[in-house]
N, C-alpha and C positions, 0 to 999 in steps of 0.2 A: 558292206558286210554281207549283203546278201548275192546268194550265186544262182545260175540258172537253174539246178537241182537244189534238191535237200543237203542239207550236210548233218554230219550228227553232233551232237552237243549231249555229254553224258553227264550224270550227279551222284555224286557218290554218299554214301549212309550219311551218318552222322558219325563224325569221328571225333575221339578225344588225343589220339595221336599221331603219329607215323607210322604203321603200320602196316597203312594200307599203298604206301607209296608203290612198293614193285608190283604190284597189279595195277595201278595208275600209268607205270610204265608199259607193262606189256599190253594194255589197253590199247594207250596211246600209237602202240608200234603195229598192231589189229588192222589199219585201217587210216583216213583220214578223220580225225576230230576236230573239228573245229574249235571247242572249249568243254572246258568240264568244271562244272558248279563243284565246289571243294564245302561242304554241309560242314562246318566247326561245332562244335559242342559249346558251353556256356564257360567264360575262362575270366582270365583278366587280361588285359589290353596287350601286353609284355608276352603271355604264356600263348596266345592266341598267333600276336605276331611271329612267334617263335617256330609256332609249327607252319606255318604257310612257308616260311622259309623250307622247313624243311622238306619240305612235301614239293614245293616250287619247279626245283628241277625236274622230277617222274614226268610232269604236265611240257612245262615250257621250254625243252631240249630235244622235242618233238616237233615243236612248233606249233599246240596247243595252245592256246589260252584259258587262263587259269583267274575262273571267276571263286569270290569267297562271299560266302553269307556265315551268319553265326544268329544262336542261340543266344538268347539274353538281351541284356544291355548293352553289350561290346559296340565302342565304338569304329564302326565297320570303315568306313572312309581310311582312320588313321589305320587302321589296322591293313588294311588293301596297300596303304602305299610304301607305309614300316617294311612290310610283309614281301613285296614287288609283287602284289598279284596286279591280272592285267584289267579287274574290271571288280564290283561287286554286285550281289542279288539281295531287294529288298522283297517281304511283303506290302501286301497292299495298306501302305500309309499314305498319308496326306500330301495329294500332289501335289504341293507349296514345299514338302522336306523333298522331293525328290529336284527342285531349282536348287535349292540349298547344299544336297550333296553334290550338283553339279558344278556349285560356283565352290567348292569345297578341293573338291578333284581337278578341277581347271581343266576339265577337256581331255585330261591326261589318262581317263580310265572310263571304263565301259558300266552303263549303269542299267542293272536290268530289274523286273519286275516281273512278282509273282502273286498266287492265291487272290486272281482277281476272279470277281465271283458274277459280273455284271457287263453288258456292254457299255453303261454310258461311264463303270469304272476304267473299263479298256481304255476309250476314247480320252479320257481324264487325264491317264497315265502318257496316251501320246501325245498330248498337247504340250504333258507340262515339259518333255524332251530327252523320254527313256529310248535306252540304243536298241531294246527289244522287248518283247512281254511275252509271258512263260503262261500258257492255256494244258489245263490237265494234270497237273499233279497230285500227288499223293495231297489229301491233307491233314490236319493236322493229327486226326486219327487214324490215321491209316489210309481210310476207304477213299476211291479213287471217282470220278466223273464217268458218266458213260461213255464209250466209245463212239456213240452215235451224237451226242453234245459237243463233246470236246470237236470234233470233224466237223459238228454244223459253224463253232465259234472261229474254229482256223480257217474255213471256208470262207466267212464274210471277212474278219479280221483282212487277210492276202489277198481279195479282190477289192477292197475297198483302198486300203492306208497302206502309207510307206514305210512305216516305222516296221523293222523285221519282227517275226513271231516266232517262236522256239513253241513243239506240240510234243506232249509228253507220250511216248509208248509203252504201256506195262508190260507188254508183249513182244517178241519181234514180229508176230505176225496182226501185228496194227502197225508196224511202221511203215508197207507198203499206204495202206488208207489216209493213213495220217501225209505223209507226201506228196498225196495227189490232188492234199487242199493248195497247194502254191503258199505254204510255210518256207519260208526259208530254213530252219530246221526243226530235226526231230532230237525229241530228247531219250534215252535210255536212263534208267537206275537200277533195278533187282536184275533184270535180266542180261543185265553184263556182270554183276561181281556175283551171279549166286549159278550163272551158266556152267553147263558141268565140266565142259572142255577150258574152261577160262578164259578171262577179257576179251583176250586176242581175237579167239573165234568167235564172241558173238557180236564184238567190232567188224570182222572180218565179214559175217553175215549179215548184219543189219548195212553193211558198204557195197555188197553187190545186190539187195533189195535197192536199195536208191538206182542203182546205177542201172538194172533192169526197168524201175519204175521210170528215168531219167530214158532212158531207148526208146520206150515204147511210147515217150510223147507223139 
């Protein structure tokens, strides 16, 4: 999963439908992505499923992969595999349900983790046998980690363990810094769907910051 540079991994709002697919598309076509966390709104199992379908191909006809989390009680597992997505994103719950989703999914889908708040929750989450752990994101109010935190935690995180890290960038210009901890990747969310020239370009520029950051090893 993990490559010798960054790759990007993006997250889209919180969506209650399809709507946002053809900028998922032109995203996707911006650049190399590696995956994009798909944010569901709070549904029932059926209506939930329904949109990942729908949404599915913008991401994974790219050759994206296409992680889903949701709001509420949805059952996320069924819903990922209903759905064809290629992986799903929990918060920070009990690294005993993260075995469980595993023996759940059968190997068959990618299981990541977020809003860890701790190193020895870090540590926690790679033991129990997540495919990556998400440092930096928005939470649940909005307000974000500092930049100079989030870099200290991806710093140890990638020189210590092998389980890969995804680091969130509010900016593009924190995804050179965020890179240069040896993450395997960086994540975007505001500043590729609220960018003025759209997805494309700030896929397009957060891909030749890597690939600068990526030379000048």
């Amino acid at each position: 999963m993990a490559d010798s540079s960054a790759r990007l991994y993006l997250i889209t709002p919180l969506l209650e439908d399809a709507s946002l697919a053809p900028k998922l598309a032109e995203a996707c076509k911006g650049g190399a992505v590696a995956a994009v966390l798909v944010r569901l709104g709070a549904g029932d199992g059926r209506g939930l499923t329904n949109l990942v379908k729908a949404l599915a191909p913008s991401v994974q006809e790219h050759g994206t992969a296409l992680i889903v989390t949701a709001e509420g009680m949805a059952d996320l597992a069924n819903v990922a595999a209903r759905g064809g997505a290629d992986g799903i994103h929990v918060g920070a719950i009990d690294p005993r349900e993260i075995r469980e989703l595993r023996e759940r999914l059968k190997g068959e889908r990618a299981i990541g983790v977020g809003a860890i708040r701790t190193k020895d929750d870090a540590m926690s989450f790679g033991e129990a046998g997540v495919d990556y752990l998400l440092f930096g994101e928005p939470r649940a109010d909005g307000s974000i980690p500092s930049l100079e935190s989030v870099t200290e935690r991806a710093a140890w995180w990638a020189e210590i363990f092998e389980t890969p890290c995804v680091v969130y960038a509010p900016t593009l210009e924190a995804v050179e810094p965020l890179a240069a901890t040896g993450a395997e990747f960086v994540a975007l969310g505001d500043a590729v769907w609220s960018h003025p020239q759209g997805p494309a370009a700030a896929v397009k520029a957060a891909s030749e910051i890597l690939e600068r950051q990526e030379a000048s090893r």
